[in-house]
N, C-alpha and C positions, 0 to 999 in steps of 0.2 A: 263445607256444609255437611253435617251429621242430623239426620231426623231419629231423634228419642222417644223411645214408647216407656210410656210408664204405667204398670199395673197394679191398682191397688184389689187384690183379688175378694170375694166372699159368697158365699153359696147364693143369696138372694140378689144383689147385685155388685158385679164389676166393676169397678170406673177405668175407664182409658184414660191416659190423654200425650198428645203427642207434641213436640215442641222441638224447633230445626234452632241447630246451634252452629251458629258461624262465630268461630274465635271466641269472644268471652261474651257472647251477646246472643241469649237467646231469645226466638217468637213463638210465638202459640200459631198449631198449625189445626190441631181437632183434641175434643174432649167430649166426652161421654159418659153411657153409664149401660154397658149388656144387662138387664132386668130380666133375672131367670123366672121363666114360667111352667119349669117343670115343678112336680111335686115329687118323682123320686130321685134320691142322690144322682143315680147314673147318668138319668135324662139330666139332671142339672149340668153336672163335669160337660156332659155332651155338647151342651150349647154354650158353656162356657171355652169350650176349648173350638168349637166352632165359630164364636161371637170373634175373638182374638185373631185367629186365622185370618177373618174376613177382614177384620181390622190391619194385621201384617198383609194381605195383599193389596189392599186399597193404598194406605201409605209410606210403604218400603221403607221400614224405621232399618237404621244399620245396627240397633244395639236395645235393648228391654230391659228396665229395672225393675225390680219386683218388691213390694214390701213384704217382711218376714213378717210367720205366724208368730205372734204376741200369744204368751200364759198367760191364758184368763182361767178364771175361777168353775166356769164350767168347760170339762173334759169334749165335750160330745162336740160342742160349737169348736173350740182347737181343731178338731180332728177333724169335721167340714173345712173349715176356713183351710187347714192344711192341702187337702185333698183338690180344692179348689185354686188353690197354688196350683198344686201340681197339675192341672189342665190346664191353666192358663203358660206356667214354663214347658209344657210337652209342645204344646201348640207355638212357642218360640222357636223351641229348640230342633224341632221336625224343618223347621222351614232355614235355617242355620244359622241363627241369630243368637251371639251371645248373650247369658242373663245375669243381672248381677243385682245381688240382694241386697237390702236395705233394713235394718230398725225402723221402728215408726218414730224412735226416739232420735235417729242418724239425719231423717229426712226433716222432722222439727227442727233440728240444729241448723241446720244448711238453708231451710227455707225463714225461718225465722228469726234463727239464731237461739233459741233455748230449747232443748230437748224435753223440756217441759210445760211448749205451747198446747195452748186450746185450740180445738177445732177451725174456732173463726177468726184466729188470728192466722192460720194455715189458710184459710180460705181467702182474708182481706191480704197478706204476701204475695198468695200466687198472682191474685187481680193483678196487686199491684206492679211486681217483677217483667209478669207478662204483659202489662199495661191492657188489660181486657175493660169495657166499657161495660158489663156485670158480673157480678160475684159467681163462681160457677159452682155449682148442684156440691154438695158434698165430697160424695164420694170420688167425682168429677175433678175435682180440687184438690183432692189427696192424690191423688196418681199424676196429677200435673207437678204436685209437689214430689213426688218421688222422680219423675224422669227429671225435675230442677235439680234434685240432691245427685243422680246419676249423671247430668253436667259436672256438674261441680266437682264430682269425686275423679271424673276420669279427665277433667281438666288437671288438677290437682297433680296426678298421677304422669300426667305427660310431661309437666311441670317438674316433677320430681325425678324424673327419670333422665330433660333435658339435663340437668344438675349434676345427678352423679355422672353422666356421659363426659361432661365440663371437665370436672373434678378429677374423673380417670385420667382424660387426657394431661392434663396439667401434673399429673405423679410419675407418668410414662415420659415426660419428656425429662 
């Protein structure tokens, strides 16, 4: 049993969401959304990297996936959205939790299967994956989809790793 936190980060609000993975089969365990109510950058970071914290104590995730900052066409919002990354992976990485970053376009693939889903096809997946009884808040929904693609990848990867372990064996003898 592995509990995943998935962070989809942004200056105004956060979404959490966390989801415990037993073998190839994961639940929905909390989802949310930190709604910053500061008005300057500092105070923002502040609460966002204390919103995460309280969230990493509360549910002792063993590992956090993050979606990467996307170029967008305005500069200024990048460089929030970035910075807000960055308090939410300090607030990981302080408490000693590995982080591992995502595309928005990696976590569409994985959640929906095309890296070129909408919103509310991300939104009606995670429902459905997670078998949730309503469709959850946006942003709520995107960070569920990202700790989903962060199953998935580090399933993947254990998967692949059993493989070549196999494989050496079988050239050594």
């Amino acid at each position: 049993m592995t509990i995943l936190l998935g962070i989809d980060p942004g200056s105004r609000i956060t979404g959490y969401g966390i989801i415990e993975e037993v073998g190839a089969l994961c639940t929905y365990v909390a989802s949310g959304c930190i709604r910053i109510q500061a008005k300057l950058l500092p105070e923002k970071l502040q609460q966002i990297y204390q919103g995460i914290s309280e969230i990493i104590e509360q549910y002792c995730p063993q590992s956090v996936g993050v979606e990467q900052v996307f170029m967008s066409k305005n500069a200024d919002s990048a460089l929030k959205l970035g910075q807000a990354r960055g308090a939410a992976i300090i607030a990981a990485i302080n408490q000693g939790l590995s982080v591992s970053e995502y595309s928005a376009r990696q976590v569409k693939q994985a959640v929906v299967g095309r890296g070129s889903a909408e919103k509310v096809q991300v939104q009606r997946m995670v429902k459905s994956i997670l078998r949730l009884d309503a469709t959850p808040q946006a942003d709520a929904a995107d960070a569920l989809a990202i700790a989903l693609c962060h199953s998935h990848t580090r399933t993947s990867l254990i998967r692949m790793a059993g493989a070549n372990r196999s494989r050496r064996r079988r050239l050594i003898t």
